[in-house]
Short mmCIF file of the C-alpha atoms (twelve columns), coordinates in Angstrom:
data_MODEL
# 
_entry.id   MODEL 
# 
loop_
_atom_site.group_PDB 
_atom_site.id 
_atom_site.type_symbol 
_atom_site.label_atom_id 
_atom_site.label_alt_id 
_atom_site.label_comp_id 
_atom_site.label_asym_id 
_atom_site.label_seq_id 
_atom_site.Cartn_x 
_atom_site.Cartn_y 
_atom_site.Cartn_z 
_atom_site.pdbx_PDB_model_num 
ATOM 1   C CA . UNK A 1   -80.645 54.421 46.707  1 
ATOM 2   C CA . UNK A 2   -83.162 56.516 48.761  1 
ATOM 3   C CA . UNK A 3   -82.541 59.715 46.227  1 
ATOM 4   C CA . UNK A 4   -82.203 59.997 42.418  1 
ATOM 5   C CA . UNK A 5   -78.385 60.759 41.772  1 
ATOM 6   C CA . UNK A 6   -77.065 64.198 40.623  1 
ATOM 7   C CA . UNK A 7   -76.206 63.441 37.325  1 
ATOM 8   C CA . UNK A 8   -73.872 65.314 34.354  1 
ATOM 9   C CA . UNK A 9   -74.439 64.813 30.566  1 
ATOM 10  C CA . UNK A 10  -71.844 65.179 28.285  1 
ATOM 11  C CA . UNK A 11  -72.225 65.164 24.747  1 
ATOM 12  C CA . UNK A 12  -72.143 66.850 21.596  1 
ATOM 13  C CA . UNK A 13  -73.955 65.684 18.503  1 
ATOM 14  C CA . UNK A 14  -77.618 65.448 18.037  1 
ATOM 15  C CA . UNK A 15  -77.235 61.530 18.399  1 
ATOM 16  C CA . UNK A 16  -76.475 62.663 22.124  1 
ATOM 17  C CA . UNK A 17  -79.487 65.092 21.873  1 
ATOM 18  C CA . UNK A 18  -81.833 62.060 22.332  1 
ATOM 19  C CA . UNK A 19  -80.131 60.443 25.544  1 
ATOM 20  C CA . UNK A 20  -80.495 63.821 27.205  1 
ATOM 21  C CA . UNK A 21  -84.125 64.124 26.128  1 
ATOM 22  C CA . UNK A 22  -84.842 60.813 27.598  1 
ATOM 23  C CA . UNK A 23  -82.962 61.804 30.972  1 
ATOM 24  C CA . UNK A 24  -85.289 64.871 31.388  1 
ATOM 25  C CA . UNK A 25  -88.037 63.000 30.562  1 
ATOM 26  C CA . UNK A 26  -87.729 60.272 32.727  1 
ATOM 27  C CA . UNK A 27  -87.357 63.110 35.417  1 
ATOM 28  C CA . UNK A 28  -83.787 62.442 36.389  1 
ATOM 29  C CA . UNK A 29  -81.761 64.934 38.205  1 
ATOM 30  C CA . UNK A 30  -79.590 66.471 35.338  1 
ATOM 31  C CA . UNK A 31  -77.585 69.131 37.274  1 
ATOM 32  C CA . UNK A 32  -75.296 69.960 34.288  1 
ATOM 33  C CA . UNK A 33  -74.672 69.268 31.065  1 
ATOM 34  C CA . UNK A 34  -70.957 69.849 29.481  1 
ATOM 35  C CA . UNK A 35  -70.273 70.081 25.378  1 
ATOM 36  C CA . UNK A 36  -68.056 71.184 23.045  1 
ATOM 37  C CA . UNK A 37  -67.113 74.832 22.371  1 
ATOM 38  C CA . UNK A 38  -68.891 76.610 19.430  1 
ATOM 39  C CA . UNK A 39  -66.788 76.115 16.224  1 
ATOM 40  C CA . UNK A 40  -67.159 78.021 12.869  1 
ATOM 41  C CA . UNK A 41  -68.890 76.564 10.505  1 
ATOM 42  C CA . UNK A 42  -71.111 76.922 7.499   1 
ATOM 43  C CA . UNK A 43  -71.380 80.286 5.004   1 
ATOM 44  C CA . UNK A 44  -69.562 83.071 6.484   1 
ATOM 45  C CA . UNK A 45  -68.132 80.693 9.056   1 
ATOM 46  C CA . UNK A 46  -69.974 81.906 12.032  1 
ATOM 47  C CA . UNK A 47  -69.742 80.105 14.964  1 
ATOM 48  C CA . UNK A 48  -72.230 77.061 15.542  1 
ATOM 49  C CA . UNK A 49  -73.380 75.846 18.573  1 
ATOM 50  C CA . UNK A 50  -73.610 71.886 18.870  1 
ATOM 51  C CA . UNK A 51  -76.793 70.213 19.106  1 
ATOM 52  C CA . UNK A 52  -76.340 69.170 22.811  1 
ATOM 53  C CA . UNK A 53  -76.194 72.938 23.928  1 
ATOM 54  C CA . UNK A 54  -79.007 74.460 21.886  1 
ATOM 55  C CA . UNK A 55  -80.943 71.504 23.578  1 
ATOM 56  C CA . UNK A 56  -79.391 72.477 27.219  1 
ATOM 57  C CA . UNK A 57  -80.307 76.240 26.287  1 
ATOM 58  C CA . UNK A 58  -83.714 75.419 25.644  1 
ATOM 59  C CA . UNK A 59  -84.288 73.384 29.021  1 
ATOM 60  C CA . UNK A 60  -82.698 76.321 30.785  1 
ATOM 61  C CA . UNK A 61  -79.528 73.321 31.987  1 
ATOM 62  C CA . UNK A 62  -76.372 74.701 33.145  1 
ATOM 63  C CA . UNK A 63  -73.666 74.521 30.522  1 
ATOM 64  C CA . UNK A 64  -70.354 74.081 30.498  1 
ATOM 65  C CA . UNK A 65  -67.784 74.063 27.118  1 
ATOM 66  C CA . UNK A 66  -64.123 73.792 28.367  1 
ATOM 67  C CA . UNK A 67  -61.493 74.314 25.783  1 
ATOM 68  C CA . UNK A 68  -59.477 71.523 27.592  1 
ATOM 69  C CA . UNK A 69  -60.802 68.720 29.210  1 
ATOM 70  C CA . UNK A 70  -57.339 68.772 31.698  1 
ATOM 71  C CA . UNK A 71  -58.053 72.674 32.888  1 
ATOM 72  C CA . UNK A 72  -57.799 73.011 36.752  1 
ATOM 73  C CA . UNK A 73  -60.880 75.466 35.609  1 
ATOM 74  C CA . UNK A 74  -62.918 73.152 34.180  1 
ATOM 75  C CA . UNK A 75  -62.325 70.729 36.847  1 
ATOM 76  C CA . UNK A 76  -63.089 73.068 39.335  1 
ATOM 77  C CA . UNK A 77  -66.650 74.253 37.647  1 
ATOM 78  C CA . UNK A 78  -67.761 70.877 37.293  1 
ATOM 79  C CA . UNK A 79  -66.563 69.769 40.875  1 
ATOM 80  C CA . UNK A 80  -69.297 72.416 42.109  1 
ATOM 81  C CA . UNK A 81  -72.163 70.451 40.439  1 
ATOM 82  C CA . UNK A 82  -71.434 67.736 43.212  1 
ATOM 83  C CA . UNK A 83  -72.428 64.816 40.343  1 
ATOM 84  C CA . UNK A 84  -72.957 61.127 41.743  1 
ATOM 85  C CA . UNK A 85  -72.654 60.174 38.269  1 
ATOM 86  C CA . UNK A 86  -71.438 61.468 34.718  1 
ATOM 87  C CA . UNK A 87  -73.318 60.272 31.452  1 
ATOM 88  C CA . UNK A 88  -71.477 60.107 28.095  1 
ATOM 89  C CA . UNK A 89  -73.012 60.011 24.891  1 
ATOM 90  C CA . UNK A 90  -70.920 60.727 21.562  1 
ATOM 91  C CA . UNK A 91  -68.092 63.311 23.403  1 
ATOM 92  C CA . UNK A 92  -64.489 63.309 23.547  1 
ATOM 93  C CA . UNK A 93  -61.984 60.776 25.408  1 
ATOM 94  C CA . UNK A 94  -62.160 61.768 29.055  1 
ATOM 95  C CA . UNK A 95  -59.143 62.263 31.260  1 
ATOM 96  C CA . UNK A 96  -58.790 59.934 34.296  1 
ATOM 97  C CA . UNK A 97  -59.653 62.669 36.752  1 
ATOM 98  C CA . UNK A 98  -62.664 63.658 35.091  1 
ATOM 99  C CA . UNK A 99  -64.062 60.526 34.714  1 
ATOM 100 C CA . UNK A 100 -63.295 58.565 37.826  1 
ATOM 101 C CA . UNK A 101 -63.994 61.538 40.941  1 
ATOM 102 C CA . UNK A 102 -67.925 60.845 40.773  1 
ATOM 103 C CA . UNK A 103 -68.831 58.581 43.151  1 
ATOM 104 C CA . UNK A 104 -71.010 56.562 41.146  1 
ATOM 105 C CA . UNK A 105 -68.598 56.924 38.090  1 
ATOM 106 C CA . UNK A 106 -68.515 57.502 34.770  1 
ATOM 107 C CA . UNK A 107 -71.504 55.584 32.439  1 
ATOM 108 C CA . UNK A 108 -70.718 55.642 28.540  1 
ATOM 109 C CA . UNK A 109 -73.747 54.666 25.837  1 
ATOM 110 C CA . UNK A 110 -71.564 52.804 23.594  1 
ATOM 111 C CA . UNK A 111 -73.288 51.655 19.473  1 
ATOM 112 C CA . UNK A 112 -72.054 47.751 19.691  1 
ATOM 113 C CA . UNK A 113 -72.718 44.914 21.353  1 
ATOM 114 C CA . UNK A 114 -69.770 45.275 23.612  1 
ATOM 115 C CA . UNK A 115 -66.654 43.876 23.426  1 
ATOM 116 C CA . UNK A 116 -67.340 43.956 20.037  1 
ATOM 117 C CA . UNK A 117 -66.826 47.194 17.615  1 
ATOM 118 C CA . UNK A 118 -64.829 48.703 20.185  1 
ATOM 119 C CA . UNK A 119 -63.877 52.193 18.644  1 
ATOM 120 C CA . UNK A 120 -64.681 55.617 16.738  1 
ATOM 121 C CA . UNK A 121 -66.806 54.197 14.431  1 
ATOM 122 C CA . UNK A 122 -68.611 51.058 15.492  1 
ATOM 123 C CA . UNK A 123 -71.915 51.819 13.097  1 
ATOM 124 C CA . UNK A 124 -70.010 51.549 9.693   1 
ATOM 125 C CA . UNK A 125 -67.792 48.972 10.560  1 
ATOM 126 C CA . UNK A 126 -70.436 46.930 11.455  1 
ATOM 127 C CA . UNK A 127 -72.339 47.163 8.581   1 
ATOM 128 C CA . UNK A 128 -69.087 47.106 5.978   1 
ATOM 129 C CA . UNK A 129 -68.386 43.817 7.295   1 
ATOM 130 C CA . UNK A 130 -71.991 42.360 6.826   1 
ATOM 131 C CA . UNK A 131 -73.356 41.883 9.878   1 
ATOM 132 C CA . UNK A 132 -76.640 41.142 10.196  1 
ATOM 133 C CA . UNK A 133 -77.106 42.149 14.086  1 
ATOM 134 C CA . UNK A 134 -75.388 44.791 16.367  1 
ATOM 135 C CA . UNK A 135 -76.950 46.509 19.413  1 
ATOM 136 C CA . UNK A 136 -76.221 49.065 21.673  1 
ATOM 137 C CA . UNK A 137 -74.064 48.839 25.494  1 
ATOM 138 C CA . UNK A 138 -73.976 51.043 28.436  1 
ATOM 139 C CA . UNK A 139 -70.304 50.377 30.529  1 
ATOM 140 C CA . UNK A 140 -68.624 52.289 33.501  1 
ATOM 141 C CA . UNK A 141 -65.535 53.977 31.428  1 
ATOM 142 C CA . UNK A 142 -62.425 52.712 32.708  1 
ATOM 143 C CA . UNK A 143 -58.710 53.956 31.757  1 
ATOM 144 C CA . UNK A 144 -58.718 51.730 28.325  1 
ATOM 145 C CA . UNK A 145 -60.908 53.054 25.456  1 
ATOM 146 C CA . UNK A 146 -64.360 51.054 25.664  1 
ATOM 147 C CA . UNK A 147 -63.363 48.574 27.994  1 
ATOM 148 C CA . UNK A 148 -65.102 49.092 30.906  1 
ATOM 149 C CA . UNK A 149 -67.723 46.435 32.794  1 
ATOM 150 C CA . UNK A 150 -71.007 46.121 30.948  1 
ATOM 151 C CA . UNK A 151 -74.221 47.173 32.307  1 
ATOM 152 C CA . UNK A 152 -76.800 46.652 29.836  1 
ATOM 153 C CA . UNK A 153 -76.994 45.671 26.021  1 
ATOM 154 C CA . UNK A 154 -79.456 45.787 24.103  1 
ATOM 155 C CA . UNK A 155 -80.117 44.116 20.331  1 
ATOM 156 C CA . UNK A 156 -81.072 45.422 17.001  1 
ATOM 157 C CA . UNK A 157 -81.100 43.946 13.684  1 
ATOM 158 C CA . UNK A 158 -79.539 44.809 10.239  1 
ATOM 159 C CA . UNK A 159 -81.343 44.681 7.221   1 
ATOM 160 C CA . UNK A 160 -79.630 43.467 4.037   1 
ATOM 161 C CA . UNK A 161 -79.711 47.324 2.581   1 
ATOM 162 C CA . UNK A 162 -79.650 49.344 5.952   1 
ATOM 163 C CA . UNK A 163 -77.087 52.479 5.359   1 
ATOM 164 C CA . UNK A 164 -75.445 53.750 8.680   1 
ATOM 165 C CA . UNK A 165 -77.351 56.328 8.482   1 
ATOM 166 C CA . UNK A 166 -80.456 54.594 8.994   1 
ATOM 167 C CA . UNK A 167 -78.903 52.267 11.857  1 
ATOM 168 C CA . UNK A 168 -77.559 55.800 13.414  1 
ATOM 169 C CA . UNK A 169 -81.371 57.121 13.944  1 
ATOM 170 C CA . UNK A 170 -82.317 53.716 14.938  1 
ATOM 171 C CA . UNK A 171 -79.087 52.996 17.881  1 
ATOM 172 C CA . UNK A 172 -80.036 56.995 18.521  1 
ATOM 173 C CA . UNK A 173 -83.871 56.184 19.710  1 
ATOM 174 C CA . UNK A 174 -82.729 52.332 21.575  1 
ATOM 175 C CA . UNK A 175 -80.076 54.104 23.284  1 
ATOM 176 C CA . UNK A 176 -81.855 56.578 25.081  1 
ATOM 177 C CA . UNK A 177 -84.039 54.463 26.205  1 
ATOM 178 C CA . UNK A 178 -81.175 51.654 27.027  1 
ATOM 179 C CA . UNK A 179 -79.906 55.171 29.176  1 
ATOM 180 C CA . UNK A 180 -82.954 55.329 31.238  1 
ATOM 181 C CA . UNK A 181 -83.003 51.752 31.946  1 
ATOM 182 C CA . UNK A 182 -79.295 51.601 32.839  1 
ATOM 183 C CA . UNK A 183 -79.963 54.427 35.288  1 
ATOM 184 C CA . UNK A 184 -83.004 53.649 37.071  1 
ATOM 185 C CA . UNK A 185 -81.739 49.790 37.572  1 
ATOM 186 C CA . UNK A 186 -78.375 51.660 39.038  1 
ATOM 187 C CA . UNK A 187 -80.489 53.837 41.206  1 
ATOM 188 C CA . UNK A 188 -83.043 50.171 41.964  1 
ATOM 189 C CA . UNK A 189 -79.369 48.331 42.458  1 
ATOM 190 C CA . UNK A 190 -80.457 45.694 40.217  1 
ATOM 191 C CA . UNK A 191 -77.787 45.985 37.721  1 
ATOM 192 C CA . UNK A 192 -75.066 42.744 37.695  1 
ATOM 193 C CA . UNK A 193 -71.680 44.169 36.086  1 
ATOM 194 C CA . UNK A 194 -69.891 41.825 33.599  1 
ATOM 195 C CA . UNK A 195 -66.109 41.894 32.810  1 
ATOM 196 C CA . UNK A 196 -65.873 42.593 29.223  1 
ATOM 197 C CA . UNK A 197 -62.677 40.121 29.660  1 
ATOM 198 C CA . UNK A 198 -65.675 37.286 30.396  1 
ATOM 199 C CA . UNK A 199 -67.530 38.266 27.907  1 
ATOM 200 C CA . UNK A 200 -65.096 38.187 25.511  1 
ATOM 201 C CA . UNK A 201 -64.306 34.556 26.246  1 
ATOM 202 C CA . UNK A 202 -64.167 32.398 22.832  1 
ATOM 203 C CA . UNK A 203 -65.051 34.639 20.489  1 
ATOM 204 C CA . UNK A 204 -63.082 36.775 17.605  1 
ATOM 205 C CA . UNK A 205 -63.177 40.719 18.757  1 
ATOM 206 C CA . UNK A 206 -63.545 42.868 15.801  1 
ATOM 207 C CA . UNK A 207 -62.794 46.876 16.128  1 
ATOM 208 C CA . UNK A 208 -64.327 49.816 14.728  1 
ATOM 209 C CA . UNK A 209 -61.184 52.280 14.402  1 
ATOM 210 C CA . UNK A 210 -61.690 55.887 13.100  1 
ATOM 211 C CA . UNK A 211 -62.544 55.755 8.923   1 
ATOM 212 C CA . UNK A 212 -59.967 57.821 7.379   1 
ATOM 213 C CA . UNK A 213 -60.096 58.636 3.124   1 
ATOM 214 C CA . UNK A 214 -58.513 55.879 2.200   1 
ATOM 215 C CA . UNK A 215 -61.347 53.547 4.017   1 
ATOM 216 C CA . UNK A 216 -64.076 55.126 1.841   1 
ATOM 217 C CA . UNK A 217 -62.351 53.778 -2.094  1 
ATOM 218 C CA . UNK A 218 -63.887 51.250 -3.266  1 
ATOM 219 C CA . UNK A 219 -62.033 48.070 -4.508  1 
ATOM 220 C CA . UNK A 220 -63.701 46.733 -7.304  1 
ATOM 221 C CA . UNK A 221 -61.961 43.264 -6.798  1 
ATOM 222 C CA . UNK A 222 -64.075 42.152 -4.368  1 
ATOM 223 C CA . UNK A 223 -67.390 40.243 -4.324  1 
ATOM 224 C CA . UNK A 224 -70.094 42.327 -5.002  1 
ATOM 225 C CA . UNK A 225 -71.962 41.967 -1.421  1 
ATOM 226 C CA . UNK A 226 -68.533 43.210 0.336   1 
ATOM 227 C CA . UNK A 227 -68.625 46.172 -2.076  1 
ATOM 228 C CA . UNK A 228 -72.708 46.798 -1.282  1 
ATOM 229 C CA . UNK A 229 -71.935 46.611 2.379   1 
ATOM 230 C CA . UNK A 230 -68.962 49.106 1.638   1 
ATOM 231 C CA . UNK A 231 -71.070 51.615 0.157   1 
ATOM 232 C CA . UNK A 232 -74.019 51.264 2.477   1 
ATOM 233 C CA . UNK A 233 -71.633 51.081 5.786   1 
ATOM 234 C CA . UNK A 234 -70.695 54.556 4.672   1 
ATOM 235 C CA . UNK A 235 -73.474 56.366 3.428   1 
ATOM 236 C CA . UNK A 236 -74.553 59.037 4.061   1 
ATOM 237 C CA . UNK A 237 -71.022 60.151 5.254   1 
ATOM 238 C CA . UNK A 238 -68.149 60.079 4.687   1 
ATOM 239 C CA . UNK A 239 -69.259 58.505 1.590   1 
ATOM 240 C CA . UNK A 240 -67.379 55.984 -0.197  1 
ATOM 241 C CA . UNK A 241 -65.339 56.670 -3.260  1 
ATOM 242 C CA . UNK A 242 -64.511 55.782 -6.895  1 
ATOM 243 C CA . UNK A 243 -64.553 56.727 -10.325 1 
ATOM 244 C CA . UNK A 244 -66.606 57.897 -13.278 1 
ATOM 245 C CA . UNK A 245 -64.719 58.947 -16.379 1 
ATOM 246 C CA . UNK A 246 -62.063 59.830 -14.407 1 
ATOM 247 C CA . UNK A 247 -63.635 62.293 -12.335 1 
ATOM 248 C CA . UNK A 248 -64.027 61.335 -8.371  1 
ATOM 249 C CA . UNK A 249 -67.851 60.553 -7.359  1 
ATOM 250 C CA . UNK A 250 -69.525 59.192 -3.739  1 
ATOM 251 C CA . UNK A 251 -71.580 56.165 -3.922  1 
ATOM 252 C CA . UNK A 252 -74.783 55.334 -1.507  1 
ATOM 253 C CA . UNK A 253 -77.821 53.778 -2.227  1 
ATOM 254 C CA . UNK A 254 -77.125 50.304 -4.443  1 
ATOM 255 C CA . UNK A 255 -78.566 47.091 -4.774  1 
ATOM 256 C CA . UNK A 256 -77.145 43.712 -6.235  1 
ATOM 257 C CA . UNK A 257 -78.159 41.932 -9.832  1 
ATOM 258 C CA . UNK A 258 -76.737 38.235 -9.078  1 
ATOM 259 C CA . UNK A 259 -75.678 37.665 -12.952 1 
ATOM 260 C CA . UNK A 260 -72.281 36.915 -14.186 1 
ATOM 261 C CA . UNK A 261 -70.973 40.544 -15.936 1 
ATOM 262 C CA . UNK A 262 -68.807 40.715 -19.411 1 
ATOM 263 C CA . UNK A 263 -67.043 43.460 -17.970 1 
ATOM 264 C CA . UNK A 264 -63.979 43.444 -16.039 1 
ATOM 265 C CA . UNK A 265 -64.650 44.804 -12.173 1 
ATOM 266 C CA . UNK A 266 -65.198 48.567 -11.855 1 
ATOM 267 C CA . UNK A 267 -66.167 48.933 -15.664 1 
ATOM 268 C CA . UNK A 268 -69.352 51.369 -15.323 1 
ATOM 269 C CA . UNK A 269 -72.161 50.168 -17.315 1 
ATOM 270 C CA . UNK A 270 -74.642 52.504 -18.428 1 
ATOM 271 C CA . UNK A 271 -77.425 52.941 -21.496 1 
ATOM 272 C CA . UNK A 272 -76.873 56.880 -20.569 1 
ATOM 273 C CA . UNK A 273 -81.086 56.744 -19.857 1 
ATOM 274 C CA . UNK A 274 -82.447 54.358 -17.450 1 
ATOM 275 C CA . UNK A 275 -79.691 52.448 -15.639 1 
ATOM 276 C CA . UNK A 276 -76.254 52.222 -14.166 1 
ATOM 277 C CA . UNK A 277 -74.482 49.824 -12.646 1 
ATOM 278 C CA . UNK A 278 -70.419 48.484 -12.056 1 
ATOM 279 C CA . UNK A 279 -69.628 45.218 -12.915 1 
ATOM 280 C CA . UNK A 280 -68.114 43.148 -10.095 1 
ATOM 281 C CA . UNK A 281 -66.506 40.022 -10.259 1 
ATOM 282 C CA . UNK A 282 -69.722 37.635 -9.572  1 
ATOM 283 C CA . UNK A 283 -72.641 40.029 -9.878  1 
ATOM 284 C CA . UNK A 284 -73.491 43.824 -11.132 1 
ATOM 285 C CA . UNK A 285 -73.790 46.995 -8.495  1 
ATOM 286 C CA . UNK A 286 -76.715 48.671 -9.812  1 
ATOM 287 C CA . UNK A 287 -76.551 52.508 -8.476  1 
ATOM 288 C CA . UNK A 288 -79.909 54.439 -6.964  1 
ATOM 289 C CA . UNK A 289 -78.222 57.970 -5.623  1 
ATOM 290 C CA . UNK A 290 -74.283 59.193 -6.605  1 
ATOM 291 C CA . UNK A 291 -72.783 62.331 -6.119  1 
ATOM 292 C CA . UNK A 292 -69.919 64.140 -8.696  1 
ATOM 293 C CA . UNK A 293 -67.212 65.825 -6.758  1 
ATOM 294 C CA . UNK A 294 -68.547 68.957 -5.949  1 
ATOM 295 C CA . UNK A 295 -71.868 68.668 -6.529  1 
ATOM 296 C CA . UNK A 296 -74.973 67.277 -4.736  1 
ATOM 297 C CA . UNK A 297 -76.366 64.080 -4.181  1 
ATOM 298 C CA . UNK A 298 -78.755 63.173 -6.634  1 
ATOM 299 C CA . UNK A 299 -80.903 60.048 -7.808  1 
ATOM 300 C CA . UNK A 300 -78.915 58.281 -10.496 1 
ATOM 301 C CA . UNK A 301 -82.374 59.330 -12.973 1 
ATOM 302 C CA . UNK A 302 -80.972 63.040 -12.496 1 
ATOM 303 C CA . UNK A 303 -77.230 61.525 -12.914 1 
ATOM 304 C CA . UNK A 304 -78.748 60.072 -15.987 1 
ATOM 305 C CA . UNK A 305 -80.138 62.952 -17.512 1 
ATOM 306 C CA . UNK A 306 -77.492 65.415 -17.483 1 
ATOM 307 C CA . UNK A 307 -74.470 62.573 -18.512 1 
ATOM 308 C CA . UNK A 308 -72.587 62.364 -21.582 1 
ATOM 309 C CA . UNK A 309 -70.339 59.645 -22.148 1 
ATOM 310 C CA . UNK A 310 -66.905 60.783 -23.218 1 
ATOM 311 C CA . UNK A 311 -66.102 59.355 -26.917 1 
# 
């Protein structure tokens, strides 16, 4: 390719902030960017802009925020960008017209190792099942949700108490640069496609579907490292959930004591001063941050300090 390619960014969250960043610093040809529409939010509910537009503000990018992604008017506005390619980072689901009229396509930045952790939420499902190793994909979209051909992948490890939090800001940094690399091997024509049908061949496909409420409670019958991977695979949000005393609290930071408890499984075990932990069925849960319903997130010393165990 003689030119670079006019390219559109869509995206909404700041984990989409840092793909665009790396496109404008690379100097590619961003002609447009397209986000979500401002939404109330916060005290007062005024309306908030998403991270991806007060970024496109900044850089002076043309904007676009459709209401509906099917709109003859949105198609229309982003027809007149002329884009050889569309980029999407963390948006919605894209209709088939929007995605396929480019004539380079549609490229998605995807946070598995494709056809793996196909789904909403590929960084907590990979850590609640215990993986030690996920990665990030770029793929041309294609009709079915996260199926289309693979461009690039690229690898990054899971530490035994990495939250998905801390794997989010990591996938955020390798996928912008995975972005860049993608593009300038698309605009080199360097890049071999793979069928994710090939390489799927042989292997058990796990999925990351949407976590919904009852994902987040913990069950205390399980080994203890399934229940640590639980909490960390949801922390910092949504948070997963038990009980205290019978009032609802959020779990996140814990680490494992190997050791045989007394207690039955989900008994909390505390000397109301400098430690507490759940017992598990082969080893205790020791806690480092909780949160009461309604409160904030605190370090389990503050927990500690203001408890009082019910007689």
């Amino acid at each position: 390719m003689d030119k670079k390619p006019r390219i559109v960014f869509m995206g909404t969250p700041a984990f989409a902030v840092a793909s665009l960043q790396a496109l404008i610093t690379a100097n590619m040809n961003v002609v447009g960017v397209v986000t979500a529409p401002d939404k109330p939010g916060g005290r007062g509910m005024q309306l908030q802009q998403s991270a991806v537009k007060q970024f496109a503000l900044t850089h002076n990018l043309p904007l676009l925020q459709p209401e509906k992604l099917k709109s003859s008017d949105f198609f229309e506005a982003l027809s007149a960008w002329k884009p050889d390619l569309q980029v999407v980072v963390a948006f919605r689901m894209l209709p088939e017209k929007i995605w396929s009229f480019p004539p380079m396509g549609t490229l998605n930045v995807h946070g598995s190792l494709l056809p793996q952790y196909r789904g909403a939420a590929p960084i907590n499902w990979a850590i609640i099942n215990g993986e030690n190793e996920t990665g990030v994909t770029t793929f041309q979209l294609q009709h079915a949700i996260d199926t289309g051909d693979i461009l690039l992948q690229d690898r990054i490890a899971i530490t035994p108490n990495m939250t998905a939090g801390e794997l989010h800001d990591n996938m955020m940094v390798v996928g912008a640069h995975l972005l860049v690399k993608t593009l300038q091997g698309l605009i080199d024509n360097n890049i071999q496609s793979v069928p994710q049908s090939k390489a799927a061949e042989g292997i058990e496909i796990k999925h990351a579907p949407k976590i919904f409420t009852q994902d987040c409670e913990i069950n205390w019958q399980l080994p203890v490292e399934k229940i640590h991977n639980h909490i960390r695979g949801l922390a910092p949000f949504p948070g997963a959930i038990t009980k205290v005393d019978g009032k609802i609290v959020k779990l996140y930071g814990t680490n494992i004591t190997q050791e045989i408890p007394s207690e039955l499984p989900g008994t909390f075990v505390t000397d109301g001063k400098t430690y507490a932990k759940f017992a598990c069925k082969n080893g205790y849960l020791n806690l480092n941050d909780i949160q009461w319903e309604g409160k904030k997130r605190m370090p389990i010393s503050d927990f500690l300090r203001g408890y009082r165990k019910p007689i």
